[in-house]
C-alpha atoms as an extended CHARMM CRD file, in Angstrom:
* protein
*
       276  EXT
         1         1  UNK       CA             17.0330000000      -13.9740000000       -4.7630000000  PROA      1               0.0000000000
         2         2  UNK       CA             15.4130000000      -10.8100000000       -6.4760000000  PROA      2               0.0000000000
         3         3  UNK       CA             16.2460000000      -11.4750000000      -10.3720000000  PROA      3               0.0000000000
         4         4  UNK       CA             19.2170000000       -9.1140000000      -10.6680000000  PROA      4               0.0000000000
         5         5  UNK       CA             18.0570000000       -6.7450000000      -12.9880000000  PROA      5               0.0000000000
         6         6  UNK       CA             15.6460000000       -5.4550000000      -10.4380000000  PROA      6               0.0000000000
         7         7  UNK       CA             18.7190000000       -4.4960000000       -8.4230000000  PROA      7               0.0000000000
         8         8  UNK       CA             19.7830000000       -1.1540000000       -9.0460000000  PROA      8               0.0000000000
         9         9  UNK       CA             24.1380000000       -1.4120000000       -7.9550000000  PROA      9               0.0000000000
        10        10  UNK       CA             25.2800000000        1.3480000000       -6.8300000000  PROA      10              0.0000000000
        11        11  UNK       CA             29.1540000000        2.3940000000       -6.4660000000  PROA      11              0.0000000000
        12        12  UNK       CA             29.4840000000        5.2690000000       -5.5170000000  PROA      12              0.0000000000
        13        13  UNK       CA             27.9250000000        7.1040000000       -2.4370000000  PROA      13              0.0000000000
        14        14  UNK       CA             27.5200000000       10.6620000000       -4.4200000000  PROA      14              0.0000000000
        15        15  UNK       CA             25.1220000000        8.3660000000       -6.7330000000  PROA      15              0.0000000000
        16        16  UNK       CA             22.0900000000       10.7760000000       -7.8130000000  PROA      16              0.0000000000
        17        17  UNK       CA             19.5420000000        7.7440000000       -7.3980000000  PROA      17              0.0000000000
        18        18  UNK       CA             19.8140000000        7.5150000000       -3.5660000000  PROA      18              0.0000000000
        19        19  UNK       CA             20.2940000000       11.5270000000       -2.6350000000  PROA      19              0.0000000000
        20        20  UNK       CA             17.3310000000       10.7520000000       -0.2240000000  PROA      20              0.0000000000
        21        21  UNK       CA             19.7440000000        8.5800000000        1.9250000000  PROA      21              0.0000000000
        22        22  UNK       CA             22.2690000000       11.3420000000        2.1590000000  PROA      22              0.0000000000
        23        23  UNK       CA             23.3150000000       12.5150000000        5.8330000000  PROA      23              0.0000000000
        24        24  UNK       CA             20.5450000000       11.1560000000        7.1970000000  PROA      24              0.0000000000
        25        25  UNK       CA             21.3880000000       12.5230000000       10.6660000000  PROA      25              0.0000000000
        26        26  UNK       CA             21.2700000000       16.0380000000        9.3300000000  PROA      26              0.0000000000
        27        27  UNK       CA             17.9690000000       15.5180000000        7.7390000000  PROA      27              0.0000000000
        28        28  UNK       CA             17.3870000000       14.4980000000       10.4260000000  PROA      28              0.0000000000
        29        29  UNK       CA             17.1210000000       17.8890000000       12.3960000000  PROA      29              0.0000000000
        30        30  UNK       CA             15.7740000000       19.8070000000        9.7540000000  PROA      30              0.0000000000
        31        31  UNK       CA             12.9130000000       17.3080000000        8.4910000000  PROA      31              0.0000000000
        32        32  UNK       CA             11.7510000000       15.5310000000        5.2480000000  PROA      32              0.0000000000
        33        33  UNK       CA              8.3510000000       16.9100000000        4.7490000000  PROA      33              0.0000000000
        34        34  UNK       CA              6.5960000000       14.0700000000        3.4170000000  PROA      34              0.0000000000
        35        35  UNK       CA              9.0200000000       11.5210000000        3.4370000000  PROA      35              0.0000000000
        36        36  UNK       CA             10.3280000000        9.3600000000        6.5250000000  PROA      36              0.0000000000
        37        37  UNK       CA             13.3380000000        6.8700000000        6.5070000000  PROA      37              0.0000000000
        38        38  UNK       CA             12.7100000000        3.3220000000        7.7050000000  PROA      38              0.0000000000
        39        39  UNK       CA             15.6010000000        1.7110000000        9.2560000000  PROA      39              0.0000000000
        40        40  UNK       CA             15.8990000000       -2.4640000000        9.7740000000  PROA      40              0.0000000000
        41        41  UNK       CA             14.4900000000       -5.4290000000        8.7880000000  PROA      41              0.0000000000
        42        42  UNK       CA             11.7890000000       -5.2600000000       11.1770000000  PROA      42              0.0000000000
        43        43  UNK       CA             11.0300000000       -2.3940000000       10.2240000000  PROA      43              0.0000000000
        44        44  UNK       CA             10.6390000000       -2.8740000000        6.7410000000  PROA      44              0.0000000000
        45        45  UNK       CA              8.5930000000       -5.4410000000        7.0980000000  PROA      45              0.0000000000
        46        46  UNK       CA              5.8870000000       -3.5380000000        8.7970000000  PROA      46              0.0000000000
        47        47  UNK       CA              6.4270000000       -0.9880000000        6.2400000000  PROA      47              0.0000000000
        48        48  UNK       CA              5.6500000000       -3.6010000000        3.5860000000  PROA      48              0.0000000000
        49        49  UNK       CA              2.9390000000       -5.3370000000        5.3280000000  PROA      49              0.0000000000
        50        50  UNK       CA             -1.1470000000       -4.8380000000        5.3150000000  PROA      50              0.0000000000
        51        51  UNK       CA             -1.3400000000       -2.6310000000        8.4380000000  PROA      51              0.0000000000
        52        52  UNK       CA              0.8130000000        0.1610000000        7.4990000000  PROA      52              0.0000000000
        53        53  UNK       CA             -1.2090000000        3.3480000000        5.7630000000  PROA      53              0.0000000000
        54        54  UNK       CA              1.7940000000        4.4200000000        4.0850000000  PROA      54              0.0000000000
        55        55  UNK       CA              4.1350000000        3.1430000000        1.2200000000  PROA      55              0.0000000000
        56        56  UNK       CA              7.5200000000        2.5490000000        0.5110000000  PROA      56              0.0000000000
        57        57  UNK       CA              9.5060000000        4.7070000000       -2.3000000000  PROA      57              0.0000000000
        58        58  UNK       CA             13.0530000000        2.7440000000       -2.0780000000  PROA      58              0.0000000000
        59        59  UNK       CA             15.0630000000        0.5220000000       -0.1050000000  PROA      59              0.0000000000
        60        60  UNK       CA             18.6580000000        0.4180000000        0.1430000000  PROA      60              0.0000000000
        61        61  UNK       CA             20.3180000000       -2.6880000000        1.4040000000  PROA      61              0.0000000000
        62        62  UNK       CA             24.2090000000       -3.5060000000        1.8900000000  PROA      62              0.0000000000
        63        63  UNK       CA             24.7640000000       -6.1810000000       -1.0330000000  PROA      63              0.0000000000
        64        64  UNK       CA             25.9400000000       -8.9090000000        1.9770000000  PROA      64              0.0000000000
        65        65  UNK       CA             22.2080000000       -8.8490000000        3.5740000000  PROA      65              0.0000000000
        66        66  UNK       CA             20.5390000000       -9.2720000000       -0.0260000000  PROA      66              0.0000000000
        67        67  UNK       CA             20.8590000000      -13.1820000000       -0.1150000000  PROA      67              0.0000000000
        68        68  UNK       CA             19.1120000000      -13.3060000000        3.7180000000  PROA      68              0.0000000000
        69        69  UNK       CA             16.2710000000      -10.9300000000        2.7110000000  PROA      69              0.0000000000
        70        70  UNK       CA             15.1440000000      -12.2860000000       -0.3220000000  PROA      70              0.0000000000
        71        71  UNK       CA             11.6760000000      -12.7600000000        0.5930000000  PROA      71              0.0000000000
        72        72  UNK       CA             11.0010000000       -9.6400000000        1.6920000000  PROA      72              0.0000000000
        73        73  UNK       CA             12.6420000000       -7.6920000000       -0.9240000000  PROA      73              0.0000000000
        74        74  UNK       CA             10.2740000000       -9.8340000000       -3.3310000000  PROA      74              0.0000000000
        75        75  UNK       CA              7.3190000000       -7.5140000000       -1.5450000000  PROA      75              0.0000000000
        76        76  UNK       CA              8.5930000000       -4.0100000000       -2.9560000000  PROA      76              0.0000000000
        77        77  UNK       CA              6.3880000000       -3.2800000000       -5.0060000000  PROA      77              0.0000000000
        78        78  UNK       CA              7.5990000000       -2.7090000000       -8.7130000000  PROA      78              0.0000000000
        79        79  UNK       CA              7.3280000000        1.2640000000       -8.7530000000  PROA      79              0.0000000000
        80        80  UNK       CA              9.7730000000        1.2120000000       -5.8120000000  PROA      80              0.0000000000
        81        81  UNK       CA             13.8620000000        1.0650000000       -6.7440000000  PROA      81              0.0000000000
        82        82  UNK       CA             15.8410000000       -1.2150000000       -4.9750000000  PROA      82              0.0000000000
        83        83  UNK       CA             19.3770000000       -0.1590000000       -4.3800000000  PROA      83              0.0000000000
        84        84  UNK       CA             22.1740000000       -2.4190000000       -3.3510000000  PROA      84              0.0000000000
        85        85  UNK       CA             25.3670000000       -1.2510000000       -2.2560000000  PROA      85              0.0000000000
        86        86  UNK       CA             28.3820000000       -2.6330000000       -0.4000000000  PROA      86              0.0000000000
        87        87  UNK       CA             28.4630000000       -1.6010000000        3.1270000000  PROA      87              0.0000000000
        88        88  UNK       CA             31.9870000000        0.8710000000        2.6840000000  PROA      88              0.0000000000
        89        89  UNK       CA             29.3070000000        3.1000000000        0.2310000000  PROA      89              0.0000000000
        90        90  UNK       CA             26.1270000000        2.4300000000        2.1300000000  PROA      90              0.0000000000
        91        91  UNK       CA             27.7590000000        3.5060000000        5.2600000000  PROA      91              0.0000000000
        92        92  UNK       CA             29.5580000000        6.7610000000        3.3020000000  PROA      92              0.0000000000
        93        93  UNK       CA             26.1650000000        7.6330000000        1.6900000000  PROA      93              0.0000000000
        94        94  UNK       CA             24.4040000000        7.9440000000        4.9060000000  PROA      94              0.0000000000
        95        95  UNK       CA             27.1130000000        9.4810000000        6.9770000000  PROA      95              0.0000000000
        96        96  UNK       CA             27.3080000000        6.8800000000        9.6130000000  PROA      96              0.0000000000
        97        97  UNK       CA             27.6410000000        3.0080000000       10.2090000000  PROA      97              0.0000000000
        98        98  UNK       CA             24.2960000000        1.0800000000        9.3330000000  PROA      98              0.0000000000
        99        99  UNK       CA             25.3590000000       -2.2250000000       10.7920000000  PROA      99              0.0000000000
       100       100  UNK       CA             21.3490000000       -3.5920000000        9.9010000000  PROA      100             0.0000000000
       101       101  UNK       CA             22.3760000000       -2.7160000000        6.3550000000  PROA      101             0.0000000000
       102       102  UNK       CA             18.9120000000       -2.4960000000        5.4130000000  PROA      102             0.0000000000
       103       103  UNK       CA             17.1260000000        1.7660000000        4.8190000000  PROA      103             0.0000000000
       104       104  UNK       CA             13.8360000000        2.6990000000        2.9480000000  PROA      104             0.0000000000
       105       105  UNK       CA             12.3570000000        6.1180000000        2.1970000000  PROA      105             0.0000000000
       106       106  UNK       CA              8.7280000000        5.9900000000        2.8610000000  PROA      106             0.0000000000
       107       107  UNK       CA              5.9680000000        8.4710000000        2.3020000000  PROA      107             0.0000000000
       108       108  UNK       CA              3.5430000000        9.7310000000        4.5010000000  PROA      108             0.0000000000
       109       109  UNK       CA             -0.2130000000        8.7460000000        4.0360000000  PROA      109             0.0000000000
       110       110  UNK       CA             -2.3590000000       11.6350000000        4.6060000000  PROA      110             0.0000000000
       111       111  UNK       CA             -2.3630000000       13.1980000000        7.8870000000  PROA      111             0.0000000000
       112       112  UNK       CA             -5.4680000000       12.8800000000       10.1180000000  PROA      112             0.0000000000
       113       113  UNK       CA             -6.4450000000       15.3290000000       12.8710000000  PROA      113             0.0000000000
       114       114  UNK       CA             -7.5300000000       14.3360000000       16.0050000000  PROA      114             0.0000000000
       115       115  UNK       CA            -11.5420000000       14.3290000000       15.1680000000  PROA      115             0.0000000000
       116       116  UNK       CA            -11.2410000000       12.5770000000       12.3150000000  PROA      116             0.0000000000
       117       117  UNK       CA             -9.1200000000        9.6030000000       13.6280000000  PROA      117             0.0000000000
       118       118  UNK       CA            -10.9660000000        9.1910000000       16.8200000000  PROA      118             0.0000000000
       119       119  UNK       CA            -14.4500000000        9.2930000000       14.6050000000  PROA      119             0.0000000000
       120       120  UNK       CA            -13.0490000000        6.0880000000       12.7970000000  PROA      120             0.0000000000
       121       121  UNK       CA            -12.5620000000        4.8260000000       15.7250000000  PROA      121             0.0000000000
       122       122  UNK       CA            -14.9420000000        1.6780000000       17.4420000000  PROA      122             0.0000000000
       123       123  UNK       CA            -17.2940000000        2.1210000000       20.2050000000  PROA      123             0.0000000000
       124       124  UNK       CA            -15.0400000000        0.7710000000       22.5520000000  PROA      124             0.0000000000
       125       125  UNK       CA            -12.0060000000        2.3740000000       22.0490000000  PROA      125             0.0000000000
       126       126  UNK       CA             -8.4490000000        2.7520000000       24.1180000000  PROA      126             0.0000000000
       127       127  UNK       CA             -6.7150000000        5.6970000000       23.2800000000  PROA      127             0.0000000000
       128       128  UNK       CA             -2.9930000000        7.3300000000       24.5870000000  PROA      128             0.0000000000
       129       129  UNK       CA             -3.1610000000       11.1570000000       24.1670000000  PROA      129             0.0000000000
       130       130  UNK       CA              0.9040000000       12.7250000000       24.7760000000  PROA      130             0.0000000000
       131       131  UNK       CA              1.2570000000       16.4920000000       25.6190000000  PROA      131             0.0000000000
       132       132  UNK       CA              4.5670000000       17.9190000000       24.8410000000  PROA      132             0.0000000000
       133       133  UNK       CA              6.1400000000       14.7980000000       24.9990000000  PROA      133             0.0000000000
       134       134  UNK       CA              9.2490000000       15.5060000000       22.7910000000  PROA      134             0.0000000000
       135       135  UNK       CA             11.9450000000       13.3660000000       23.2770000000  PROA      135             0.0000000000
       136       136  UNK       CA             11.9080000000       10.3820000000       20.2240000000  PROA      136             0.0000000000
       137       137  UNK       CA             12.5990000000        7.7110000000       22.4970000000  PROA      137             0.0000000000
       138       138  UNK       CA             10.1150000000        8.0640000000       24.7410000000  PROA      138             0.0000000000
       139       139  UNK       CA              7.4070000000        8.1330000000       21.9150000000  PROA      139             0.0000000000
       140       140  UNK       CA              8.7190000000        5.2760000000       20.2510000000  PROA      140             0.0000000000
       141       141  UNK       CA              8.3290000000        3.5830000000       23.5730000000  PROA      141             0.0000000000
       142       142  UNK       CA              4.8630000000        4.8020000000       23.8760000000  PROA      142             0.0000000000
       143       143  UNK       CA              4.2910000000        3.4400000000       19.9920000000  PROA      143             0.0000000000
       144       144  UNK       CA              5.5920000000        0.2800000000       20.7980000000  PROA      144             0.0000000000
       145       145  UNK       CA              3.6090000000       -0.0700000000       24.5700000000  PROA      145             0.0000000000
       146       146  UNK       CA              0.4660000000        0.9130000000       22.6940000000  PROA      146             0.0000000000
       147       147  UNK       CA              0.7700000000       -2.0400000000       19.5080000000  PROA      147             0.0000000000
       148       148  UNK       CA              1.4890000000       -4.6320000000       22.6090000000  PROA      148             0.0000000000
       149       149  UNK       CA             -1.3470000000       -4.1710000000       24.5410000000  PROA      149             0.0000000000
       150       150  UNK       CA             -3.6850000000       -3.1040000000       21.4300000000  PROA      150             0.0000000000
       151       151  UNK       CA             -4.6170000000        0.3500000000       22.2650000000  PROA      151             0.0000000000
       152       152  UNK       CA             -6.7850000000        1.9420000000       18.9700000000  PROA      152             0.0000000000
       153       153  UNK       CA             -4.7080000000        5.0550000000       18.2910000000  PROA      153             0.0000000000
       154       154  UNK       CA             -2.0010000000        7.7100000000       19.9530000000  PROA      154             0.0000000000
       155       155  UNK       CA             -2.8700000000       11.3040000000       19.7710000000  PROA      155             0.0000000000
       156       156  UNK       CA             -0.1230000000       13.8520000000       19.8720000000  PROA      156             0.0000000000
       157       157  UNK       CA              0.0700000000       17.7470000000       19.9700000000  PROA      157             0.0000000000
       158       158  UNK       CA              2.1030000000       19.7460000000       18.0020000000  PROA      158             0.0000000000
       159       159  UNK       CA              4.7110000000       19.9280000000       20.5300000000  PROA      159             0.0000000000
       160       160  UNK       CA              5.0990000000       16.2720000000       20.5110000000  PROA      160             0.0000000000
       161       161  UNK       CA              7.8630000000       14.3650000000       18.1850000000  PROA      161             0.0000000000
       162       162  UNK       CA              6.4900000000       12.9120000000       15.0560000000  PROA      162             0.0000000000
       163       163  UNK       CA              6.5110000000        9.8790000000       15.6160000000  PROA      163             0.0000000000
       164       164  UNK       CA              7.8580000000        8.7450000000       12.0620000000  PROA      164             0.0000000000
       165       165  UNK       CA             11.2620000000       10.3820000000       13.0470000000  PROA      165             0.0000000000
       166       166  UNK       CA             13.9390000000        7.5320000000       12.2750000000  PROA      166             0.0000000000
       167       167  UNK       CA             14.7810000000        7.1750000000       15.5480000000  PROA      167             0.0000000000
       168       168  UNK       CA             11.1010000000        7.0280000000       16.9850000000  PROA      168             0.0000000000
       169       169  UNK       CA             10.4960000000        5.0810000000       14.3740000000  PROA      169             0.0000000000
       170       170  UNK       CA             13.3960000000        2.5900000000       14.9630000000  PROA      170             0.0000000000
       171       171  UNK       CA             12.5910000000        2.4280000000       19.0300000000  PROA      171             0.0000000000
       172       172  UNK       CA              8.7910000000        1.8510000000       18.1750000000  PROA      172             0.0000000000
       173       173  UNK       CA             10.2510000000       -1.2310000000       16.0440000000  PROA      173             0.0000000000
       174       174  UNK       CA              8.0630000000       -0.0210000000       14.0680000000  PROA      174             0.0000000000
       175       175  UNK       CA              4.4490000000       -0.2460000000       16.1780000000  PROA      175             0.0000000000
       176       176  UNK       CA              4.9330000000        3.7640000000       14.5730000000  PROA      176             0.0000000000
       177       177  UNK       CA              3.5710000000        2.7470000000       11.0740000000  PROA      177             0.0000000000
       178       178  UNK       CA              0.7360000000        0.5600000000       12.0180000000  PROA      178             0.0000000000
       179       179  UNK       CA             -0.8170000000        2.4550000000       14.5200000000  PROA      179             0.0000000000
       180       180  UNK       CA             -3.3710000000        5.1890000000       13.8270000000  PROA      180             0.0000000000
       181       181  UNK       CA             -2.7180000000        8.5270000000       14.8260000000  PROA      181             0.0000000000
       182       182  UNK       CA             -3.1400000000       11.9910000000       14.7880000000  PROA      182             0.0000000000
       183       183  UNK       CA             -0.5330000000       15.1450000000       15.4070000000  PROA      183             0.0000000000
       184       184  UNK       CA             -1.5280000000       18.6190000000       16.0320000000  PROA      184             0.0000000000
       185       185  UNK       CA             -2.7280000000       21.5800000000       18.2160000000  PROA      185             0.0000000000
       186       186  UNK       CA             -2.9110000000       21.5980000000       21.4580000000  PROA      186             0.0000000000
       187       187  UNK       CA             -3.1420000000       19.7990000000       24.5020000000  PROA      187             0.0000000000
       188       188  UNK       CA             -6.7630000000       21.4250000000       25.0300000000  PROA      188             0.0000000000
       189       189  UNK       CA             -7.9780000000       20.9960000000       21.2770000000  PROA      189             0.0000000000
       190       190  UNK       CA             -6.8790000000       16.7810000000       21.9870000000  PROA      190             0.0000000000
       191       191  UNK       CA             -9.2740000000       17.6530000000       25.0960000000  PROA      191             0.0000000000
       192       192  UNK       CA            -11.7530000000       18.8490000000       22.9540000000  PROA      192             0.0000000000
       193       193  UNK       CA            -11.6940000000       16.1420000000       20.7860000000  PROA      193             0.0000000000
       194       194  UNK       CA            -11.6040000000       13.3100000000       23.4450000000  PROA      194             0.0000000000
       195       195  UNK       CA            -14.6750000000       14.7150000000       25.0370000000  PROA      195             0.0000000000
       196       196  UNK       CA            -16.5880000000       15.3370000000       21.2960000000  PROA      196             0.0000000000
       197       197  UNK       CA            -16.1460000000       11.6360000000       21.2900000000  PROA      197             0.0000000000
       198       198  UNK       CA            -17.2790000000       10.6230000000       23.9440000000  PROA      198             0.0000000000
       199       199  UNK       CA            -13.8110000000        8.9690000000       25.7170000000  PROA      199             0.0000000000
       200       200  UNK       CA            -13.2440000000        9.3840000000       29.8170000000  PROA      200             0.0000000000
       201       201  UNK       CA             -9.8080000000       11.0890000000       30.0710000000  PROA      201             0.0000000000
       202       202  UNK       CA             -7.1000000000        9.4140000000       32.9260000000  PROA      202             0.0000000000
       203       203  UNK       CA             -4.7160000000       12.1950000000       33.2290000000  PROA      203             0.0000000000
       204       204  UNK       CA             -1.8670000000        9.9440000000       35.0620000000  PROA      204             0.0000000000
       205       205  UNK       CA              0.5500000000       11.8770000000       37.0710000000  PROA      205             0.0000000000
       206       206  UNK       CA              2.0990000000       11.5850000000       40.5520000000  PROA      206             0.0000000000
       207       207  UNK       CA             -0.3210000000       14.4020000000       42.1130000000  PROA      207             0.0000000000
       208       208  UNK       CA             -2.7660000000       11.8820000000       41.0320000000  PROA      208             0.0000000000
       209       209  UNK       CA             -5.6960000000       11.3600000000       43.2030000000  PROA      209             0.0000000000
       210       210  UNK       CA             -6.6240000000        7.8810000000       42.8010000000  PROA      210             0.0000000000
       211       211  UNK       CA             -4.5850000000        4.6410000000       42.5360000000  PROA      211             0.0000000000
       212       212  UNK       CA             -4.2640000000        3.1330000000       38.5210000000  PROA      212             0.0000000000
       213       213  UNK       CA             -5.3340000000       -0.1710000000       39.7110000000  PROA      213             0.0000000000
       214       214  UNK       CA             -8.2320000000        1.5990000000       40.9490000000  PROA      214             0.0000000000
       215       215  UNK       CA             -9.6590000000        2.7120000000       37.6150000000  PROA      215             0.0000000000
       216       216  UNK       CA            -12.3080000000        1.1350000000       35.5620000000  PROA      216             0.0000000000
       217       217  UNK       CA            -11.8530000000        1.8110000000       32.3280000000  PROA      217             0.0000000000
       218       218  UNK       CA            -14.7030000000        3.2190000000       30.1930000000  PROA      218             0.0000000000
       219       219  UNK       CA            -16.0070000000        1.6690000000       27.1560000000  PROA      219             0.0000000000
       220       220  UNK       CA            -13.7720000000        4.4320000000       25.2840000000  PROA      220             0.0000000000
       221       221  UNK       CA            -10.9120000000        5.8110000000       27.8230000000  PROA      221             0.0000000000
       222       222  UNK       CA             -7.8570000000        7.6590000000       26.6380000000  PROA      222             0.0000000000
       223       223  UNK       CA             -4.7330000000        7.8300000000       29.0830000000  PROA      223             0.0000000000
       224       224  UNK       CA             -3.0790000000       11.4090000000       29.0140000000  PROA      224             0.0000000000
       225       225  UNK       CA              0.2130000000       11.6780000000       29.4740000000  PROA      225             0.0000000000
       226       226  UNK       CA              3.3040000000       14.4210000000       29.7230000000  PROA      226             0.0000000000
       227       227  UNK       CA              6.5020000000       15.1740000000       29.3990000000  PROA      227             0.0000000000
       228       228  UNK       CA              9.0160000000       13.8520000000       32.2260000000  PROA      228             0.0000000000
       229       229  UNK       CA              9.6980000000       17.3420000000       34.6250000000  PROA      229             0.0000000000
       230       230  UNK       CA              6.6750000000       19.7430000000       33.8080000000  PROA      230             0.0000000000
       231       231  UNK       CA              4.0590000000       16.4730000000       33.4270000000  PROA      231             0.0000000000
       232       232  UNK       CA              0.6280000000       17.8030000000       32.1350000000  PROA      232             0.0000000000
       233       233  UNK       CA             -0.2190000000       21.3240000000       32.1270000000  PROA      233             0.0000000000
       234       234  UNK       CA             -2.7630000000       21.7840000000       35.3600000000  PROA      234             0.0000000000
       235       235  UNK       CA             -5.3460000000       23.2560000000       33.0450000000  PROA      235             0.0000000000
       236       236  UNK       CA             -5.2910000000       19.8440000000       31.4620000000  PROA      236             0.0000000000
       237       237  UNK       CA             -5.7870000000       17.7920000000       34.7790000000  PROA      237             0.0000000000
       238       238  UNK       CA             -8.5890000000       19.7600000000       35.9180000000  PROA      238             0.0000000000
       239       239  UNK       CA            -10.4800000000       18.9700000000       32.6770000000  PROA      239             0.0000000000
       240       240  UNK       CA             -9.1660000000       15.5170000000       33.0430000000  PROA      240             0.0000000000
       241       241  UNK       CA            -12.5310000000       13.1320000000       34.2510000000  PROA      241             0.0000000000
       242       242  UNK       CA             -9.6880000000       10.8530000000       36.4290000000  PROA      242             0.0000000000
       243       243  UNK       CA             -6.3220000000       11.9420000000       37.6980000000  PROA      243             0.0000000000
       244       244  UNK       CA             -4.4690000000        8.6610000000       38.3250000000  PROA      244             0.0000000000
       245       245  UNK       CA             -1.2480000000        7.8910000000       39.6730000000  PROA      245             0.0000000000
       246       246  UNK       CA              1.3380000000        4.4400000000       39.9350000000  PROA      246             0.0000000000
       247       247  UNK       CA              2.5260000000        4.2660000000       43.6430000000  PROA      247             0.0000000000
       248       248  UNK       CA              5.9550000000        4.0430000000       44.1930000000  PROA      248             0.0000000000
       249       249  UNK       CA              8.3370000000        3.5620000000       46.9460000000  PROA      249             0.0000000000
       250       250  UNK       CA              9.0270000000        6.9890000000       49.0490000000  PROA      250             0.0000000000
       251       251  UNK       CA             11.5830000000        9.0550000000       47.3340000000  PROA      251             0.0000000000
       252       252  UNK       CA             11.4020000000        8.5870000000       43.6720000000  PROA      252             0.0000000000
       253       253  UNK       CA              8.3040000000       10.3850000000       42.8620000000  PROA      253             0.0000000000
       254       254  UNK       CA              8.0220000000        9.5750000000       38.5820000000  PROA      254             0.0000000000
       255       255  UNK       CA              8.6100000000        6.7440000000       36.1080000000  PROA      255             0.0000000000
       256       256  UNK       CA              9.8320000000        7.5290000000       32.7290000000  PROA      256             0.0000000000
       257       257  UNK       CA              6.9730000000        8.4520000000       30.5240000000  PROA      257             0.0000000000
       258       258  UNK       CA              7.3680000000        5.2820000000       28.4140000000  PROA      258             0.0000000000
       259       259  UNK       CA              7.3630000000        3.0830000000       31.0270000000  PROA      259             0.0000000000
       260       260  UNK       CA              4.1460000000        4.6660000000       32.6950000000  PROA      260             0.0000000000
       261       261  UNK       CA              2.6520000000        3.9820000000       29.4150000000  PROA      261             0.0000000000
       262       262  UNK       CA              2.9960000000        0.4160000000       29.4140000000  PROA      262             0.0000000000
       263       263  UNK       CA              2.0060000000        0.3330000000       32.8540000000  PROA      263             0.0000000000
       264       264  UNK       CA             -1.0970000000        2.0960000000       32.8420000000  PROA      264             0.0000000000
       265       265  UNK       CA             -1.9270000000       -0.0120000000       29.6510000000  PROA      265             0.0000000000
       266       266  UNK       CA             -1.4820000000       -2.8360000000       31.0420000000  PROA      266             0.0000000000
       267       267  UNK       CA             -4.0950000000       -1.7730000000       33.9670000000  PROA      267             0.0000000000
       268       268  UNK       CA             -6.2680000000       -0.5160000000       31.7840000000  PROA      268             0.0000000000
       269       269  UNK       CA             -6.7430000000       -4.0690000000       29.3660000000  PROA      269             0.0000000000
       270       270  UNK       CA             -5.7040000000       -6.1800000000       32.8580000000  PROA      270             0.0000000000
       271       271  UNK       CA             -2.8020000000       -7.9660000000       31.1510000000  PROA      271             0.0000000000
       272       272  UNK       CA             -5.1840000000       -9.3700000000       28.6580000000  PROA      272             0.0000000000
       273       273  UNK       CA             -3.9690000000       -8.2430000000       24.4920000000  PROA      273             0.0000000000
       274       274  UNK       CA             -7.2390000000       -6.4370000000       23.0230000000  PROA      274             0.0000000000
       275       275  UNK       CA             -7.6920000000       -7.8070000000       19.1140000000  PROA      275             0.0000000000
       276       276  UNK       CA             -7.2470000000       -4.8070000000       17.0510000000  PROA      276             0.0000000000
């Protein structure tokens, strides 16, 4: 285990030293600038690991998970506190049951626009641009759908949820802080970026005139997507250089927006994982 005295114990949940972890679902609504919280081991350990851009500040872990997570634990890097608490003050500190027992704080690594990240960005390039997608599960679905089948980056617009919300976050399992992306502006400023760049927009949506299977994808191709109910704005699918859509049985005319992510990914690599 982690030689002791780089435990920090804490015993009571009003402790100074981990004021960052308090009501967490509060903070939750009102935001924490700079700062996101990390929740679970899996998590963590994308937090900790090469591909994430930003950095951990502190962990707190329940002291009954400390013997299991040794290793990883070992990875904090010296600046960063580790806290260990037993799950009664852990629990009281955040304001609800953490049954992973294991929280960070991380800090944001400097934000990107859209330009800038897609300029990085290889010649051949699959991007997933959301417009006023705002619900934090279905981004963290669209996180996670875009580290499986190795898309380059997400693009968001302001209207979007950040996706290093906990609970985005959490239901990316983490693909949020390892892959590239950009949040701001609007849906026709990502346009404007897209085409700068060079990348064929899909615009997938029900009132979609071709079939997804029937799309070749460019050598750079972003998929556009919207919110479930309004979809994309029709300003947006006129610009669009393909409107695609998934056929479905008669009757049940849309798939949630997470799932239509990982389906028109996996059209657009054909089933095959692209190397990042």
């Amino acid at each position: 285990m982690t030689d002791a005295r780089d435990l920090v114990a804490i015993h009571d949940p009003d402790d100074p030293r981990i004021a960052a972890y308090r009501a967490v679902r509060e903070r939750d609504v009102v935001g924490r600038g700079e700062r996101f919280v990390a929740e679970g081991e899996v998590v963590l350990r994308l937090l900790l690991g090469p591909s994430c851009r930003h950095r951990v500040e502190s962990a707190l872990i329940a002291k009954s998970r400390l013997p299991a997570l040794a290793d990883l634990l070992c990875a904090l890097p010296p600046e960063a506190p580790l806290y260990a608490a037993s799950q009664a003050v852990m629990d009281a500190a955040v304001g609800f049951h953490i049954h992973r027992g294991v929280l960070a704080i991380g800090r944001r690594a400097e934000a990107q626009d859209a330009a800038a990240l897609l300029s990085e960005l290889p010649p051949e390039a699959l991007v997933v641009a959301l417009v006023g997608v705002s619900n934090h599960d279905n981004v963290g679905g669209v996180f996670r759908n875009t580290a499986a089948f190795g898309a380059d980056a997400v693009l968001l617009d302001a209207s979007s949820c950040d996706p290093l919300y906990r609970k985005a976050i959490r239901v990316s399992v983490g693909a949020s802080l390892i892959t590239p992306f950009a949040r701001g502006g609007s849906g026709a400023e990502l346009m404007d970026a897209l085409d700068a760049a060079g990348f064929r927009t899909v615009a997938l949506s029900p009132a979609g005139k071709t079939r997804l299977d029937e799309i070749e994808p460019a050598p750079r191709t972003a998929l556009l997507l919207g919110a479930e109910g309004p979809g994309l704005p029709t300003a947006l699918m006129a610009r669009a250089r393909s409107t695609a859509r998934i056929d479905m049985v008669a009757g049940f005319d849309s798939l949630n927006v997470a799932v239509t992510s990982g389906v028109a990914l996996y059209a657009m690599t054909r089933g095959g994982v692209r190397p990042r």
